[in-house]
N, C-alpha and C positions, 0 to 999 in steps of 0.2 A: 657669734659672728664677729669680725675684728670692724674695726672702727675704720668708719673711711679714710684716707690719708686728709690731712689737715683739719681733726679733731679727735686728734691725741689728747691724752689728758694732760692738763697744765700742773705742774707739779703741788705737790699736796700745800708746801706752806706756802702757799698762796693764800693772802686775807681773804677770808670767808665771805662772800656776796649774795645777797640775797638773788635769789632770780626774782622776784617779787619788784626788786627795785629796776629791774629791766625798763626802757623803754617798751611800753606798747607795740605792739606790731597784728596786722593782721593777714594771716599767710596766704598768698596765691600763688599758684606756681605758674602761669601764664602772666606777661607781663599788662597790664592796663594800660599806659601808655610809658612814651620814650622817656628814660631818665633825663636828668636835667646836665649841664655840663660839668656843675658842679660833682655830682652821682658818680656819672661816668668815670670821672677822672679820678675821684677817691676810691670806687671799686676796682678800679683795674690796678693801683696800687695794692688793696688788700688782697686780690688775687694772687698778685707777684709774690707780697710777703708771705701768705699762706703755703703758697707752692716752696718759696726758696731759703727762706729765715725763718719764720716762728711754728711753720710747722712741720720742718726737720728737728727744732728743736723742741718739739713737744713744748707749744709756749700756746693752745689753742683750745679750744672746746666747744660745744656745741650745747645749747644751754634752751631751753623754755622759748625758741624759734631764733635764738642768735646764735650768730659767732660772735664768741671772746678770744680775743687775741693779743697777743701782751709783747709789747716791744720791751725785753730785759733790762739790755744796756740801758734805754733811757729812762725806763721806771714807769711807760704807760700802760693803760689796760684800754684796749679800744674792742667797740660792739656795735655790731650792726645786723640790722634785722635780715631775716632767712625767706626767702619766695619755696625756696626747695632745697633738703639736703639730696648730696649725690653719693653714689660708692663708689666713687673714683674721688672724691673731693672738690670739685669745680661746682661750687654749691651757688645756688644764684642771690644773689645778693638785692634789697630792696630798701629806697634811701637813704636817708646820710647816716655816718657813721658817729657816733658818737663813744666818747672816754668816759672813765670813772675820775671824775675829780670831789673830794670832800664830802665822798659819801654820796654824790648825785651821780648823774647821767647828763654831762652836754655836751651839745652838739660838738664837733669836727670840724672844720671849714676845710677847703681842700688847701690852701696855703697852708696853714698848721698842720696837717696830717703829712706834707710835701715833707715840712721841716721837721719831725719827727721821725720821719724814714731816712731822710738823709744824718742826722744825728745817729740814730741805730746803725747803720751802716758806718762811720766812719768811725764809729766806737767797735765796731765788730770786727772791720778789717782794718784799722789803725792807718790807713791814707783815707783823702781827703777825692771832693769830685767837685770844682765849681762851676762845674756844666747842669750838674742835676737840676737843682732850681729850675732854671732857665730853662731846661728841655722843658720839665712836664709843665712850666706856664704857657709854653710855647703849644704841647700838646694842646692846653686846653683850649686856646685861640684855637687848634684846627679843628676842637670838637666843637664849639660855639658856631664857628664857620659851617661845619657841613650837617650842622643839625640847623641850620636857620636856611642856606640852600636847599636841603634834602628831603622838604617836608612834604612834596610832590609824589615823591617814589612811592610810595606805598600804592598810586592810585593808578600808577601808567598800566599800561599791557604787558602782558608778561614775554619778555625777549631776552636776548643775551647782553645786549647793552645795560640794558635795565637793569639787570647784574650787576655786571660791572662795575656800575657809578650808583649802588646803591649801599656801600658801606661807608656809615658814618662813625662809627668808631672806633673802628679800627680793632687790631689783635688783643681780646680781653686779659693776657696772661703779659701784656708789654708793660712797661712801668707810662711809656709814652709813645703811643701808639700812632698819635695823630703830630708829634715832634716835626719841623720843617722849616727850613730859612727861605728866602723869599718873600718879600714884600706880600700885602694881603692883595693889593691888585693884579699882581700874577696867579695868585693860585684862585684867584676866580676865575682870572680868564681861563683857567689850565689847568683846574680839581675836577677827577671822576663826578665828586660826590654835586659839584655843581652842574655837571650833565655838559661840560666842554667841548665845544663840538670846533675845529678853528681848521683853515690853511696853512701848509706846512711852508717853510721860507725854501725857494730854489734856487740853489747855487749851480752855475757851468763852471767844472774844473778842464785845467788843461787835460788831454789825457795821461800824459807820463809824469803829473802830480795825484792822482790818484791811486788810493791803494784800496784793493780789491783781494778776495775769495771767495772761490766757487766751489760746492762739492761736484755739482755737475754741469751740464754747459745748462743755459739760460735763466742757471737758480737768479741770477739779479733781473732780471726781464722786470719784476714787478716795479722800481726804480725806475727804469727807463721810460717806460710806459706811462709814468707820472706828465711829462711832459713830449710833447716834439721839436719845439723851436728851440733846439738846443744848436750852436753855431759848430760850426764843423771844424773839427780838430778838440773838442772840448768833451766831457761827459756829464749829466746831471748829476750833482750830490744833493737829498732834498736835508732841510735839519728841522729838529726843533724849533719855532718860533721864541719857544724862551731861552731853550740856549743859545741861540744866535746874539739874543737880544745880551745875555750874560758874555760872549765870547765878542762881539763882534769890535774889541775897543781892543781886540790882541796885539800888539806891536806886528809881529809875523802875520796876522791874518791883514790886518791891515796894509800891508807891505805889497803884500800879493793881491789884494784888491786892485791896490792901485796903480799896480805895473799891470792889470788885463791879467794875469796868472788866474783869477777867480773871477767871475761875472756875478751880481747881486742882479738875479732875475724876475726878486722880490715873490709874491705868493704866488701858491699854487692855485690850480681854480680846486679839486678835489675837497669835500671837507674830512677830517679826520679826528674822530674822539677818545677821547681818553679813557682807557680802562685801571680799573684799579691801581695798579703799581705807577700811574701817573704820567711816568716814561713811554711806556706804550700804549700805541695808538692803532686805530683800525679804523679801516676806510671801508667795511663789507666784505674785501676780497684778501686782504693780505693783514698781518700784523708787522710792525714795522718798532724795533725797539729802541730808542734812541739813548743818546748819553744824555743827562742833567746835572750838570754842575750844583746841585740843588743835594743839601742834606739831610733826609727823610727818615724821620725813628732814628736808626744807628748809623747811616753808611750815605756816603758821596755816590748819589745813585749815579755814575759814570760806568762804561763799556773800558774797561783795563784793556791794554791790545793784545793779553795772552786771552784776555775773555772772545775778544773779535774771533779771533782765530781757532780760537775753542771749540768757538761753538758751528764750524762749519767743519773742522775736524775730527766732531763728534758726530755730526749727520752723516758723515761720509763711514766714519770706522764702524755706529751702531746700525747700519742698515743690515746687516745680517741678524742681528740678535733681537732689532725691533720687528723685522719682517717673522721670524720665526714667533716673538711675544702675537703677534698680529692674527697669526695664523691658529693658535696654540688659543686663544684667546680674541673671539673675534669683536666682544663688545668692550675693549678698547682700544687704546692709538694713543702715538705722540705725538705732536705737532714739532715738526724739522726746524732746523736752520739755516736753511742752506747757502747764503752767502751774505756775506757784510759788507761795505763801502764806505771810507772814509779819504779824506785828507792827508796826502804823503809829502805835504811843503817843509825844505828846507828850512834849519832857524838859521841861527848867526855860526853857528859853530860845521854850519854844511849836513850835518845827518836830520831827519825827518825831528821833525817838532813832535815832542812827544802828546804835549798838550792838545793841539789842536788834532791827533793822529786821534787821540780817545775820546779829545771832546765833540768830534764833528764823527764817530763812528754808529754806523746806525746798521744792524742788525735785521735781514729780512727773516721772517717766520712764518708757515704755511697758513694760509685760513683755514676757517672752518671747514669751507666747501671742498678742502683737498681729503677730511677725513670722516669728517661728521655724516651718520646716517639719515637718509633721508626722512624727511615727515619727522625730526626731531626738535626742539628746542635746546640749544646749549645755555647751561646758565653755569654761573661761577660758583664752585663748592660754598666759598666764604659766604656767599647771600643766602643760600639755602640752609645753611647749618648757625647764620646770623643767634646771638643771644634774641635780636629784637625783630621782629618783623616791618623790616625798613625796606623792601622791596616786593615786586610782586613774583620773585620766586622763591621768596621764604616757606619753609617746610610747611608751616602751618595751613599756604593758601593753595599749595600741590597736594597736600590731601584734604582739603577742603571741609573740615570738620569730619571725618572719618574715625570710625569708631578704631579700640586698639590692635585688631585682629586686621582692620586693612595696612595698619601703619609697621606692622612686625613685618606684613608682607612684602611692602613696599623696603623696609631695608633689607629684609632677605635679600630680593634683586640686588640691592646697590652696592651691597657687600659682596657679593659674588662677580660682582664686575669689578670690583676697586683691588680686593684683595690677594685675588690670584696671583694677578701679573706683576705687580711691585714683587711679593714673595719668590716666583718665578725669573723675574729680573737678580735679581741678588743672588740665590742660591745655585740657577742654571747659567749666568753668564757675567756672574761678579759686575753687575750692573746697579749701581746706587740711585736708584731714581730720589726726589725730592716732592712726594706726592702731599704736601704741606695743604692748607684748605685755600688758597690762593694761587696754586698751581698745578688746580684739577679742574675740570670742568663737566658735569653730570648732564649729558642731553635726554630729559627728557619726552616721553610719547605724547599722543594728546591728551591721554587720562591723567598725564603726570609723574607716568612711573617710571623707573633709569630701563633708559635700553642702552647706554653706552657710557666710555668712562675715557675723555680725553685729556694726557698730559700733556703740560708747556714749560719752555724755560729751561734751558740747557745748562744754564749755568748754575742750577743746581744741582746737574745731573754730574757721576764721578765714576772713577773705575776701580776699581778693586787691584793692586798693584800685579800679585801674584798672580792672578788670573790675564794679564793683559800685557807680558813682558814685550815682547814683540813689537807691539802696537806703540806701546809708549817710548820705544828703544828709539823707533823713524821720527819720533818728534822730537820739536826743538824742547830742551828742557826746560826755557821759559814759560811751554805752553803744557808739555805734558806735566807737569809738577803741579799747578792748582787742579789739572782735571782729576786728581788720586784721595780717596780714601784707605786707608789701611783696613783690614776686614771686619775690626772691631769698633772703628771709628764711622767705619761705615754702616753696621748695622744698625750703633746707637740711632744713626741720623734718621733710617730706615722705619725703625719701631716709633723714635718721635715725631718725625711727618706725619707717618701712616697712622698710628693708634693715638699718640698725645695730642698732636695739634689737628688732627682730618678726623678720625672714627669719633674720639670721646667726645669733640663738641656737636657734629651731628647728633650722635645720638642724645644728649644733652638736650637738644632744639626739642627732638622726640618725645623725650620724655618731661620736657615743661608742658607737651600736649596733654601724655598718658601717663603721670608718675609712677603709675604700680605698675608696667612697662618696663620700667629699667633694667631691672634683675635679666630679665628676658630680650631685651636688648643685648647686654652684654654675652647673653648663652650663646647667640644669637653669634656675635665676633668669635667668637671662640669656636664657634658649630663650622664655622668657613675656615679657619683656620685647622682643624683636625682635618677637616674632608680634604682641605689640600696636602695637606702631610700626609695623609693616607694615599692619595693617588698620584703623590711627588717624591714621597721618600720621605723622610723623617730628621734631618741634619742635628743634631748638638743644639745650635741657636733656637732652632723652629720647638726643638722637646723643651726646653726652658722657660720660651716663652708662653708654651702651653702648660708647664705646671707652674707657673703663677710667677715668677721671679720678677721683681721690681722691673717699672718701665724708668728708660731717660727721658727727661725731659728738660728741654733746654732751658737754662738758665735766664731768661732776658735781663730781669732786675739786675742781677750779679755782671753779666758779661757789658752790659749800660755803664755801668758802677765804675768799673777795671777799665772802660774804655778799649775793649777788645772787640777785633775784628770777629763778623759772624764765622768764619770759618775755626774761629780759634775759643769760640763759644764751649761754654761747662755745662754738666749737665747734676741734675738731682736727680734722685731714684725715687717711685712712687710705689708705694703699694701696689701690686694688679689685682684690678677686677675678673681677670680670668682668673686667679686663682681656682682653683675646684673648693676649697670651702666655703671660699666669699661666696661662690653664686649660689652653691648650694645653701647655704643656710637663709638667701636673700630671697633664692626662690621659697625656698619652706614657711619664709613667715610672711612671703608674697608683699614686702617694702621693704625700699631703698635706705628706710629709715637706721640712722647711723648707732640705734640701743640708746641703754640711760646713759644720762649725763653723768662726766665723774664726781665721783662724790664730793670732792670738793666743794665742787658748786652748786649742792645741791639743800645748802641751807633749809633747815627747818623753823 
């Protein structure tokens, strides 16, 4: 059987090490409790490195319950003990990491291990990053922060908010996941993971300063409806309280405050909480996506005005393709966007202030209740597939100590809801959806099991060019030119949503329950994917992916590093677990387990 990805063998003249000299470790595959911030923050760097540096380069292995992993350029050997290996490689990692220095084993700190991956990297790629530092210190304030807020979630009721603001550590394969500017008293008032519940700030604009789009007539209704005392001849724009609080010293917004152009109607009465991605917020009825001047992990989470307009020229083009996916596939749905509202004031120069055009743009998105089936529970993919059980719709507490034969059952379902319709989007309607574990939503029954598979978030949604000449010809080229994938670029995105970042770490949650499971797990993706090839047709990409051909997966470490935007993000190739000998030989000897260690390290 071949070696999971990221425990390739480390090349032979490597000094000989005892595995004897290992630290101790004693193996569980279900975590005991929350790692510490320190943990956290050095595991999700060795993830990165595993996935994008030292285990493309065969610099790693897998030894008497550790990973060893050797950063070349700078001359370390770092090891850290194993909860579980995977066959996909996403192997779970259990406290701190510690190096071979002078013959021992000590400990790691996460400062040192920061500055060793940054030295590997700028010896690797020969420029330099003086951001890195700073980011992943800054990460680790946002892990310390929402592990010292978050320590509640495990005990609430199980709902969709509770979801929502129940991840504290953010994307385990980020170099920094929990990265973020803003003072630490905003992102209490205003972090998921704090359970932020606040008033949104109401502005009356004039009406022929306001800039508006609709796919259909009353998409903004949900807006209006926010308030009535609005004066006549004006229209409500509601914002962010924090970015008002960031905007509200603009020269131009000032300007127009103070000539009456804009009304400061101060808060709203409604309250509004924060869901995951921070920026948006939901009131029970609508989701409402605002701009944040605020930069979180990689990117200026702000609404760009070709995104504004994107995304209401997407609800309107894909309603033929989502109504047919709907149809074709009734346990899922997308959550629309059907119209946006911002600020269209003049600066000095007479054209619409760009700034305050994106920074006051705020994006309406359909609720639940426009799609979700009844007697259901939505919860967010990312808490349910969580490494830790930090919420109460983590996998663990949906099948409730259930033996392995209920929990095969339960992803049958969820796979056959998840995986059609992505597949079916791409191959029937040159449609890129972005089904990432943060931009799916799994509503389960009252037993717990998936009856339904809703997507969100347009603006990871994209078109296939060739497939969509027409459509993209009527738009402005500012706006149809982010909405395109090319078809290659598009599927990578496709295979790492759907299989590298959404299927492997669910099933991952899974198999920390059941570990002899895995194998069969995996048959398992592969069993939904032939059935739909079978009753879909069979295309080039879909026969490849099914005889095993490496998955992409996105870069983070690397495209963090480069200081590159995510759309312009790289990918590594992984091993697949669908391979047909992988699963076969995995099921024949019935574990996951990754074989002997290379000989190198296997001193006698």
């Amino acid at each position: 059987m071949n070696l999971p990805t990221g425990t390739a063998p480390l090349p032979a003249s490597t000094p000989t090490t005892s595995s004897r000299a290992l630290p101790a470790s004693t193996p569980t595959t279900s975590p005991r409790a929350l790692p510490t911030a320190d943990e956290a923050v050095a595991h999700t760097l060795l993830n990165c490195l595993l996935r994008e540096v030292s285990g493309p380069e065969h610099q790693t292995a897998v030894v008497d319950g550790h990973l060893l992993l050797r950063l070349p350029r700078r001359g370390v050997l770092l090891s850290v003990a194993l909860r579980r290996t995977s066959l996909f490689g996403a192997h779970r990692f259990t406290g701190p990491v510690t190096e071979q220095r002078d013959g021992a084993w000590t400990e790691v700190g996460r400062r040192l291990l920061a500055e060793y991956v940054h030295a590997e990297l700028t010896l690797r790629t020969g420029v330099g990053n003086e951001e890195f530092l700073e980011q992943i210190e800054s990460s680790h304030q946002g892990v310390s922060a929402a592990l010292a807020a978050g320590d509640h979630r495990t005990s609430a009721a199980l709902s969709y908010l509770a979801s929502e603001q129940s991840l504290l550590l953010g994307h385990r394969f980020h170099p920094t996941p929990k990265a973020r500017t803003g003072d630490a008293a905003s992102w209490s008032a205003y972090a998921p993971e704090a359970a932020a519940v606040f008033p949104l700030r109401h502005l009356a604009v004039r009406e022929e300063l306001i800039a508006e789009e609709s796919a259909e007539p009353g998409a903004a209704a949900p807006l209006d409806r926010l308030r009535a005392d609005i004066p006549d001849g004006y229209r409500l724009l509601p914002a962010h309280p924090w970015q008002y609080e960031l905007l509200h010293e603009d020269p131009v917004l000032r300007e127009a405050l103070d000539c009456g152009d804009i009304i400061d109607l101060g808060e709203g009465d409604a309250p509004f909480a924060a869901t995951a991605s921070v920026r948006t917020l939901y009131d029970g009825d609508t989701f409402l996506k605002f701009s944040l001047n605020v930069r979180i992990t990689n990117c200026l989470r702000k609404n760009a005005s070709y995104e504004l307009s994107g995304a209401v020229a997407l609800t309107r083009l894909l309603k033929p393709a989502l109504a047919d996916l709907a149809e074709r596939f009734p346990g899922s749905a997308m959550l629309r966007e059907p119209a946006y509202r911002s600020l269209a004031v003049p600066g000095p120069d007479g054209r619409t202030d760009l700034a305050l055009l994106e920074g006051f743009g705020v994006i309406v998105r359909e609720g639940l209740a426009e799609r979700q089936l009844p007697g259901t529970t939505a919860l967010l993919a990312a808490a349910v597939a969580d490494e830790y059980p930090t919420g109460p719709g983590h996998i663990s507490r949906l099948l409730d100590g259930a033996g392995p034969e209920a929990a095969l059952d339960w992803w049958r379902a969820y796979l056959g809801l998840l995986l059609p319709p992505v597949l079916a989007a791409y191959f029937d309607h040159g449609l890129v959806l972005e089904p990432h574990l943060q931009n799916v939503m799994v509503c389960v029954d009252g037993d717990g099991m998936p009856a339904q598979i809703l997507f969100r978030d347009l603006e990871g949604t994209k078109l296939v060019p060739e497939r969509h000449p027409d459509t993209l010809a009527a738009l402005p080229p500012a706006v149809a030119r982010p909405m395109t994938y090319d078809a290659e670029r598009g599927w990578d995105r496709v295979v790492y949503c759907l299989l590298v970042n959404h299927v492997a770490e669910l099933l991952a949650a899974l198999a920390d329950l059941h570990p002899q499971t895995e194998p069969a797990l995996w048959a398992a993706v592969r069993a939904t994917i032939q059935d739909h090839a079978d009753d879909h047709g069979c295309p080039p990409r879909l026969a490849a992916l099914l005889a095993g051909v490496p998955l992409p997966a996105k870069a983070n470490l690397l495209t963090r590093w480069e200081r590159k935007a995510d759309r312009e993000a790289g990918y590594v190739r992984l091993p697949s677990p669908l391979a047909p000998d992988v699963l076969s030989g995995a099921l024949d000897s019935g574990s996951p387990a990754p074989g002997p260690a290379p000989t190198p390290w296997n001193a006698r």
